[in-house]
C-alpha positions as CSV (number, residue, x, y, z in Angstrom):
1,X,0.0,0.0,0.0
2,X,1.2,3.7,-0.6
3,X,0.2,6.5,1.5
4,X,-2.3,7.5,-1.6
5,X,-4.2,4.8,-0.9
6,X,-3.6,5.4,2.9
7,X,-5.0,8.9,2.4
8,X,-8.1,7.8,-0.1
9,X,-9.2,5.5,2.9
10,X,-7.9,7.3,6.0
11,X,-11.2,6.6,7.8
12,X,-10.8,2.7,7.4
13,X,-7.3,3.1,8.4
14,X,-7.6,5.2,11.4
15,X,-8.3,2.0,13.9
16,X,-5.0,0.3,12.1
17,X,-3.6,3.8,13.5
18,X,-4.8,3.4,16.8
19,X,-3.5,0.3,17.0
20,X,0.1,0.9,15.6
21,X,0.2,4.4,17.7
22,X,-2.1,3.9,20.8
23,X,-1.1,7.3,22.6
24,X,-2.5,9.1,19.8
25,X,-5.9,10.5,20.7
26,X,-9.0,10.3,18.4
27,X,-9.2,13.7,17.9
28,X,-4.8,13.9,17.1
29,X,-6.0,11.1,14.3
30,X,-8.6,13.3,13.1
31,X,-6.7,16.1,12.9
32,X,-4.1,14.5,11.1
33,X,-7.1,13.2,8.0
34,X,-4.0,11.2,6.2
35,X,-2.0,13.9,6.0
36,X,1.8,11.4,6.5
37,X,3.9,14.5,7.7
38,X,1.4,15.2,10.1
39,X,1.3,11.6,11.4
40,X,5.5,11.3,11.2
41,X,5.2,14.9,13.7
42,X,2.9,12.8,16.1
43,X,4.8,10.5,16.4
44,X,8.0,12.2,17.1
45,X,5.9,14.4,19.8
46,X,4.5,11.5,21.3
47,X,6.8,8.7,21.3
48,X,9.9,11.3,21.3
49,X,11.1,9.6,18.1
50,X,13.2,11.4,15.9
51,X,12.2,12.8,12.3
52,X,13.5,9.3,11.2
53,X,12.7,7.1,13.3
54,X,9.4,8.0,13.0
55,X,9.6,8.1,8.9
56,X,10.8,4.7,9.2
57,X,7.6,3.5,11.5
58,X,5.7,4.7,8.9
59,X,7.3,3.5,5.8
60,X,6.9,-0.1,7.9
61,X,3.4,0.6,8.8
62,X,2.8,1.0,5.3
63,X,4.8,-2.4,4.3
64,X,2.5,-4.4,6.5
65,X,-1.2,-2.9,4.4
């Protein structure tokens, strides 16, 4: 999957989120509406990840839908 498709079905994809990135809130994942840099941010907020660390989380997220 790219993050096209990710985007195109952001609202299927948002409990695959939650359950990659639990300490993201449902309003954080709403705000956020597949928007990847906005995801990558947080995740480095949250998780204290750096810019690619959390590029790589992503990237595998993306590798495993």
């Amino acid at each position: 999957m790219n993050w096209d498709q990710v985007e195109g079905k952001w609202k299927e994809m948002t409990g695959n989120i939650k359950a990659q990135w639990g300490d993201l809130t449902d309003d954080e994942v709403t705000e956020i509406n597949g928007n990847r840099q906005a995801l990558e941010g947080k995740i480095q907020a949250k998780y204290g990840k750096s810019k690619e660390e959390a590029q790589r989380e992503v990237d595998d997220f993306l590798n495993r839908y």
